[in-house]
C-alpha positions as CSV (number, residue, x, y, z in Angstrom):
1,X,92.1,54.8,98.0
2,X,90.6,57.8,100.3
3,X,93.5,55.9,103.1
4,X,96.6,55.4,100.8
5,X,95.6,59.6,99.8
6,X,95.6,60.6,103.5
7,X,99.1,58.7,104.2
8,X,100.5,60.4,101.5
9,X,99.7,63.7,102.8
10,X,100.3,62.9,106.5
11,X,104.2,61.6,105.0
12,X,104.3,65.2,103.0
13,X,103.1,67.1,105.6
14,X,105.6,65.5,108.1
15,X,108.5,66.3,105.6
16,X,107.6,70.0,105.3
17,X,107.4,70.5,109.1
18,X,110.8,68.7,109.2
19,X,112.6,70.8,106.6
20,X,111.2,74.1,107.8
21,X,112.2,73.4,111.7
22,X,115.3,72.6,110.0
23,X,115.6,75.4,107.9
24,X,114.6,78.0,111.1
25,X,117.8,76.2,112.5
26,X,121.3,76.5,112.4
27,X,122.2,72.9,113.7
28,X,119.5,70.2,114.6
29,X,119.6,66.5,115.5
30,X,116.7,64.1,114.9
31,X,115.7,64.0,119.0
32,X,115.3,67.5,118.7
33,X,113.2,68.0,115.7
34,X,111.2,64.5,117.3
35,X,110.7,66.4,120.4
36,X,109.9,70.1,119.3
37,X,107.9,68.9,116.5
38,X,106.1,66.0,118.3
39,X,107.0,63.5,115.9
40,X,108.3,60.4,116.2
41,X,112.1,59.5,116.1
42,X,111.8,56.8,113.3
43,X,109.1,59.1,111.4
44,X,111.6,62.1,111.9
45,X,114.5,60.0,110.8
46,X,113.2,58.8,107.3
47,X,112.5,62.0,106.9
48,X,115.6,63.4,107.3
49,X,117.1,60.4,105.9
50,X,114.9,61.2,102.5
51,X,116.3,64.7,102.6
52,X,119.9,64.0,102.6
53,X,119.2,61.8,99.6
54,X,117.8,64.4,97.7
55,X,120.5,67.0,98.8
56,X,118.4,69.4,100.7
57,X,120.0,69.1,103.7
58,X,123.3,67.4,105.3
59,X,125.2,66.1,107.9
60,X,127.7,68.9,109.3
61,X,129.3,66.7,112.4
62,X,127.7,66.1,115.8
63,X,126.2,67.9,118.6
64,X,127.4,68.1,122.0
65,X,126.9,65.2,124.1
66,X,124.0,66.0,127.0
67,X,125.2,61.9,129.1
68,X,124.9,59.8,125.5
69,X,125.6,59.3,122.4
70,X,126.1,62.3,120.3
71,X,123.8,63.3,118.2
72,X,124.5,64.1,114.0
73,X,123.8,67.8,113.2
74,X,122.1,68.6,111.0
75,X,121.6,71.4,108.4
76,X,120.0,72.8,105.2
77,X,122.7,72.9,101.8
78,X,122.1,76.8,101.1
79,X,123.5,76.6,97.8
80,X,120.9,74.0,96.6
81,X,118.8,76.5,95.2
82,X,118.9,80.4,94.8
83,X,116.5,82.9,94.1
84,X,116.4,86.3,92.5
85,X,114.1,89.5,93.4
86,X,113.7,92.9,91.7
87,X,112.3,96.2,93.2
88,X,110.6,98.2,90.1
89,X,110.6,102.0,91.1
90,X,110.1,105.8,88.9
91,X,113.4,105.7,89.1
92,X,115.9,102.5,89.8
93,X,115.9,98.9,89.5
94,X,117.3,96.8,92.8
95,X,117.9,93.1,92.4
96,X,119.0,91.1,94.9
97,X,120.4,87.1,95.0
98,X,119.7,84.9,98.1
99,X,120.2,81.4,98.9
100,X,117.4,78.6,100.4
101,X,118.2,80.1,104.1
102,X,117.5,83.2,102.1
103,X,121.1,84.9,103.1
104,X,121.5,88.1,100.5
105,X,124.7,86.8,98.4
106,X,124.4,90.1,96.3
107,X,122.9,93.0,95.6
108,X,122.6,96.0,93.1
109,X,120.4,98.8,92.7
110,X,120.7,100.9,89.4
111,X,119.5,103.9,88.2
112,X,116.9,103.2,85.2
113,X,113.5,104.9,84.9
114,X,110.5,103.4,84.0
115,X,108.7,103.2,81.1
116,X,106.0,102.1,79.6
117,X,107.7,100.3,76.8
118,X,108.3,96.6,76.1
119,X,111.6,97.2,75.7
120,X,112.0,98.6,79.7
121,X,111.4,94.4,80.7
122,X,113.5,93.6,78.3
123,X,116.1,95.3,79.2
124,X,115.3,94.5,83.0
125,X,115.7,91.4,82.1
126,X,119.3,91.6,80.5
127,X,120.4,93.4,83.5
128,X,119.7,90.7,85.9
129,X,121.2,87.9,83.4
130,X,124.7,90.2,83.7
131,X,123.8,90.4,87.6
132,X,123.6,86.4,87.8
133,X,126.3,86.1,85.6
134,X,128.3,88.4,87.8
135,X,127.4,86.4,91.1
136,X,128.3,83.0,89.2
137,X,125.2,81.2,89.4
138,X,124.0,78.3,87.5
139,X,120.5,79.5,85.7
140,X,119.5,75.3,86.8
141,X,119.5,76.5,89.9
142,X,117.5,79.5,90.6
143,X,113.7,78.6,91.4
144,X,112.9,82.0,90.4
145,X,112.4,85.7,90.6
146,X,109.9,87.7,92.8
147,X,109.1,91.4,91.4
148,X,107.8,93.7,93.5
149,X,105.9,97.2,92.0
150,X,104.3,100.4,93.5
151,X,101.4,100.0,93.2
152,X,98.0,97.8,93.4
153,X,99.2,94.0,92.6
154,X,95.8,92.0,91.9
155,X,96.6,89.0,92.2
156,X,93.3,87.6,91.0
157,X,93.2,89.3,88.0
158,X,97.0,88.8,87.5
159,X,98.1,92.5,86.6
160,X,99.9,95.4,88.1
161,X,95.8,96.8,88.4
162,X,97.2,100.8,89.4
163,X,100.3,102.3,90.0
164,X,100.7,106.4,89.8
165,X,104.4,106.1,90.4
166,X,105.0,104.2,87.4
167,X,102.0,105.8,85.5
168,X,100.8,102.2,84.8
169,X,97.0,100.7,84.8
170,X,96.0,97.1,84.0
171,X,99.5,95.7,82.9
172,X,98.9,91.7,83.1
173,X,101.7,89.5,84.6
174,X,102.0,87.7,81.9
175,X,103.3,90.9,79.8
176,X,106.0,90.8,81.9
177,X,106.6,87.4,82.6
178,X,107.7,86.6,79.0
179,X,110.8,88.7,79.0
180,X,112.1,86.3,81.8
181,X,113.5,82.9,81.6
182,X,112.5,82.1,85.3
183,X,109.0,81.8,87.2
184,X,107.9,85.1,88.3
185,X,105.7,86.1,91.4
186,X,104.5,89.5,91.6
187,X,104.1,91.8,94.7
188,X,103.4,95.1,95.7
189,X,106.4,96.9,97.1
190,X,105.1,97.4,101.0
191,X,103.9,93.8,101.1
192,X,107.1,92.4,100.0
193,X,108.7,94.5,102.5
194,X,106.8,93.5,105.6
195,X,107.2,89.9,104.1
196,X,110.5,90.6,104.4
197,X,110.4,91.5,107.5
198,X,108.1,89.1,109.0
199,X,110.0,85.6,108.5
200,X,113.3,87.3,110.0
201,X,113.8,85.8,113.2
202,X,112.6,87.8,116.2
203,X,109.9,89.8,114.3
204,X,106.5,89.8,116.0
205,X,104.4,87.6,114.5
206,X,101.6,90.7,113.7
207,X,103.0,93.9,112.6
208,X,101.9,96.6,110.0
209,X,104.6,97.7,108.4
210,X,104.4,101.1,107.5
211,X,106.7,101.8,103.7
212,X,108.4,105.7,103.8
213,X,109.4,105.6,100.4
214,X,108.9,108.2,97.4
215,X,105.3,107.0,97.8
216,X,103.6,106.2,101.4
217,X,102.2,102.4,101.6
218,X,101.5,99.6,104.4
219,X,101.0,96.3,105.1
220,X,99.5,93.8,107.4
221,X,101.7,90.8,108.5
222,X,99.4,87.8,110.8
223,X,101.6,84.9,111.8
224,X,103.1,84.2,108.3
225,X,100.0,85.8,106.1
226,X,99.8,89.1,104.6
227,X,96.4,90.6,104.6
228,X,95.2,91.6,101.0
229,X,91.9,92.9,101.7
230,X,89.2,92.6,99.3
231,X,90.6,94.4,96.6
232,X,94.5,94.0,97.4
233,X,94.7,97.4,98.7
234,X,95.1,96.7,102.5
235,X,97.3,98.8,104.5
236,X,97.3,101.8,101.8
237,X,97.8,104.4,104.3
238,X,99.3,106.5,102.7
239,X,95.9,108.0,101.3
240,X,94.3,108.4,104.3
241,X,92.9,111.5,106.2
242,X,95.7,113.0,108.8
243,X,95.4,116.9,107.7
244,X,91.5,117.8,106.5
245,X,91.7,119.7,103.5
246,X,95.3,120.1,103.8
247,X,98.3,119.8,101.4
248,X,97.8,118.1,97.8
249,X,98.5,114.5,97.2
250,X,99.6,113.3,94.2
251,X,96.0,111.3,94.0
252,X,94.3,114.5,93.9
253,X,93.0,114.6,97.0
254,X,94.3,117.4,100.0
255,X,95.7,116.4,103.3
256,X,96.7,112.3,102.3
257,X,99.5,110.8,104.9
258,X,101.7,110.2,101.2
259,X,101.3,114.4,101.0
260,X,103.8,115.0,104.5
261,X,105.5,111.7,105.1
262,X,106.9,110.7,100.9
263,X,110.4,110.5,101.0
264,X,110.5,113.0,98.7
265,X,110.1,116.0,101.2
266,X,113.4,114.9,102.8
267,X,115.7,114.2,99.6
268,X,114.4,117.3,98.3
269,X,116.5,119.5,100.5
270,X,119.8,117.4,99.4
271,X,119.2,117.7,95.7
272,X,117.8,114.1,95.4
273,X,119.4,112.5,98.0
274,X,117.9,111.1,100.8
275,X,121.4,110.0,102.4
276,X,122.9,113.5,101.8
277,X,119.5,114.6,104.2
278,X,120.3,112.5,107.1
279,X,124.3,113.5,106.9
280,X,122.7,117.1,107.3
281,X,120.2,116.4,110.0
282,X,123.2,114.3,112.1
283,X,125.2,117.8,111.7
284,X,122.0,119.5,113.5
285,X,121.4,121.5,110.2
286,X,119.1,124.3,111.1
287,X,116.5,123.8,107.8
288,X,117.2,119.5,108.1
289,X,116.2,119.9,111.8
290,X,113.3,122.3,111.0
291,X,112.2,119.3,108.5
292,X,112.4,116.7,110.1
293,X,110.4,117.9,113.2
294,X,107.4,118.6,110.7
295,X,108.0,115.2,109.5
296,X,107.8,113.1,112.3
297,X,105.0,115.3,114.0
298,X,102.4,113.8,111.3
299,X,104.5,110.2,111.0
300,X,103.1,110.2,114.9
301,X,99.5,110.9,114.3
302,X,99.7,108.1,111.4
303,X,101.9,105.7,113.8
304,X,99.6,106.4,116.8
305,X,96.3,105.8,114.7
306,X,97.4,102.9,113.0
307,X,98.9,101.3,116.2
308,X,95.1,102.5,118.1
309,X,93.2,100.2,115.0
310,X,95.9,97.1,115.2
311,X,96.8,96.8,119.0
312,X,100.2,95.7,117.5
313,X,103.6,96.7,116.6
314,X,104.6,99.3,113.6
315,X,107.6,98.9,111.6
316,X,108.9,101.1,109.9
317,X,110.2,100.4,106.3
318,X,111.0,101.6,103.2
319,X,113.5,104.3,102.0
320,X,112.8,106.6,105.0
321,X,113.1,103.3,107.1
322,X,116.3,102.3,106.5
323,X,117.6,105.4,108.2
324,X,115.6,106.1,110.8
325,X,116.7,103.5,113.5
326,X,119.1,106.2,115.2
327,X,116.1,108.5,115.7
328,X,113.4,106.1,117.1
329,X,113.9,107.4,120.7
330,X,112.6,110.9,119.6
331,X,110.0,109.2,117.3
332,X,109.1,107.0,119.9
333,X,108.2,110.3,122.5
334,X,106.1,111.3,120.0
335,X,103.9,108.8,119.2
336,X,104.0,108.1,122.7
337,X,102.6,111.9,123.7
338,X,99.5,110.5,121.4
339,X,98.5,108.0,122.9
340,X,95.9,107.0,124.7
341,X,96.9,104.1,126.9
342,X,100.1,104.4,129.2
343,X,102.7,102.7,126.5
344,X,106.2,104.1,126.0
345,X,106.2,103.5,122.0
346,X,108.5,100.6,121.8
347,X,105.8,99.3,119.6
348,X,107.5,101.7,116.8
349,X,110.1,99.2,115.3
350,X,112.8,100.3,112.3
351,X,113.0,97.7,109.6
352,X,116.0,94.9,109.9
353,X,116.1,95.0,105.7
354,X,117.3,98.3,103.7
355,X,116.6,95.7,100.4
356,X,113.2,94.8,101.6
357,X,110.9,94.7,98.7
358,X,113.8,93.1,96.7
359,X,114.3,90.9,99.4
360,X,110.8,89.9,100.5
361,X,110.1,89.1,96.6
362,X,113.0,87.0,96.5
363,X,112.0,85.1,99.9
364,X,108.1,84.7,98.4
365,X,109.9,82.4,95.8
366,X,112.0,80.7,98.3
367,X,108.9,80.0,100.4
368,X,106.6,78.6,97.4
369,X,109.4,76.2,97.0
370,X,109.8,75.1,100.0
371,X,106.2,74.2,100.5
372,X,106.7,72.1,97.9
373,X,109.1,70.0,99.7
């Protein structure tokens, strides 16, 4: 019995390192996956062979021929399954739509406050029926939706534990949960962004990823892991130490990284909008300038410290993120001037997702599937 369990697991294993190697992939052939994979050919072709009969993945033509015979490509059906991920904020609701090769078919972000009402998942929930509906979607066909808060996610205790943005403590998954017809997977917003970020292709494979939205948060990405710590608040950086005694956070503490670098202090001067700041600052506006060269002073003490503790790369994410790839080579001096060791602060990466808490959620779902597989 203890054999016949261990063959099973051995053919199951097998399977999932053939789909993913596939799904990494734009067009395979069996000697390829048998090579890379160290598997061999007859094991990799029942495999595939198994695949195709279930309608994960399908034959697209041949490969070019390298002296034999060619070779049947090989490739995953991305509308076999679909799933759905939502960014809760203060202020909006994004939701996105991906496929199993987790391409973004659509996305939306609306303006809709929280609050602390049953009726506000309720209504969440509506809204992403209509966005479905809107993207013409079979409801068979989405695994599921990934739903990503501000805030401490515990995912042992299974509730959104703390989160000051939405003025929220102790709200259990499973009051959320039953305003949805789909599985749900809950995630803080700054891990679902470097989650996001870490399965796109030519990421590093360790990065903290460092979220400049309306609040300040991290995260720790190690070779397809994020790091929780031990109470889920890894990477929450944006409460620690870089002015002593200096401005107020919105935690009640002085001189917090959240207190210089929030979003906030740059859509502030552009009545709300953070895109209507960076017009300003491309024009060279005096106050926009004057801004933004307080601003990226402290992001390079936090960059430099965080990159002194990790030895890895830095990503920057999150609202601010999404905007700032245009301005790394100044960012990059700076953090640079800090350091200790003779780097040139390419280590300071901009995010490859604007969506990427919507996104990462979405992908979390896609990747519980697939282990499944």
């Amino acid at each position: 019995m203890a054999k016949q369990v261990t063959n099973i697991e051995v053919k199951k294993n097998n399977r999932n390192r053939v789909f993913r190697y596939i799904l990494r992939g734009d067009q395979v052939s069996n000697p390829d996956i048998a090579y890379d994979l160290k598997i061999s050919l007859p094991t990799v072709t029942q495999n595939t062979k198994e695949l195709i009969e279930r309608g994960l993945i399908r034959e697209v033509g041949e490969l070019q021929s390298t002296g034999g015979r060619r070779a049947k490509a090989l490739a995953v059906v991305p509308d076999y399954r679909f799933a759905a991920g939502i960014d809760i904020t203060q202020n909006h609701v994004a939701m996105i739509l991906v496929n199993l090769v987790g391409e973004t078919l659509k996305y939306e972000r609306v303006h809709f406050p929280y609050r602390a009402k049953e009726a506000y998942f309720g209504e969440v929930s509506r809204k992403l029926e209509a966005f479905l509906e809107e993207a013409k979607v079979e409801k068979g066909r989405i695994l599921g939706i990934g739903i990503s808060f501000p805030g401490i996610v515990d995912l042992q205790r299974e509730e959104i534990a703390y989160s000051h943005a939405l003025g929220v403590r102790g709200l259990r998954f499973q009051n959320i949960e039953r305003f949805f017809c789909y599985p749900c997977t809950f995630f803080n917003d700054a891990n679902a962004g470097a989650y996001a970020e870490g399965i796109y292709r030519g990421t590093p494979d360790r990065f903290f990823y460092l979220s400049l939205s309306n609040t300040v948060g991290g995260a720790v990405f190690d070779h397809g892991q994020l790091m929780q710590g031990d109470s889920f608040r890894c990477g929450e950086v944006g409460h620690m130490t870089i002015v002593p005694d200096g401005a107020e956070c919105y935690c009640g503490k002085k001189g917090c990284l959240d207190a210089y670098c929030t979003a906030k202090k740059l859509s502030d001067l552009a009545e709300g909008k953070l895109e209507h700041y960076f017009e300003a600052l491309r024009n060279k506006e005096e106050d926009a300038v004057r801004l933004w060269d307080a601003y990226t002073m402290y992001l390079a003490v936090a960059v430099n410290n965080i990159h002194m503790v990790l030895d890895s790369d830095v990503v920057l994410g999150g609202y601010v993120g999404s905007y700032i790839e245009e301005f790394l080579p100044e960012i990059r001096e700076k953090v640079s001037g800090r350091n200790t060791f003779d780097e040139d602060g390419t280590f300071v990466k901009a995010c490859s997702h604007k969506e990427g808490s919507a996104l990462g959620a979405a992908l979390k779902v896609l990747d519980t599937f697939v282990e499944t597989v």
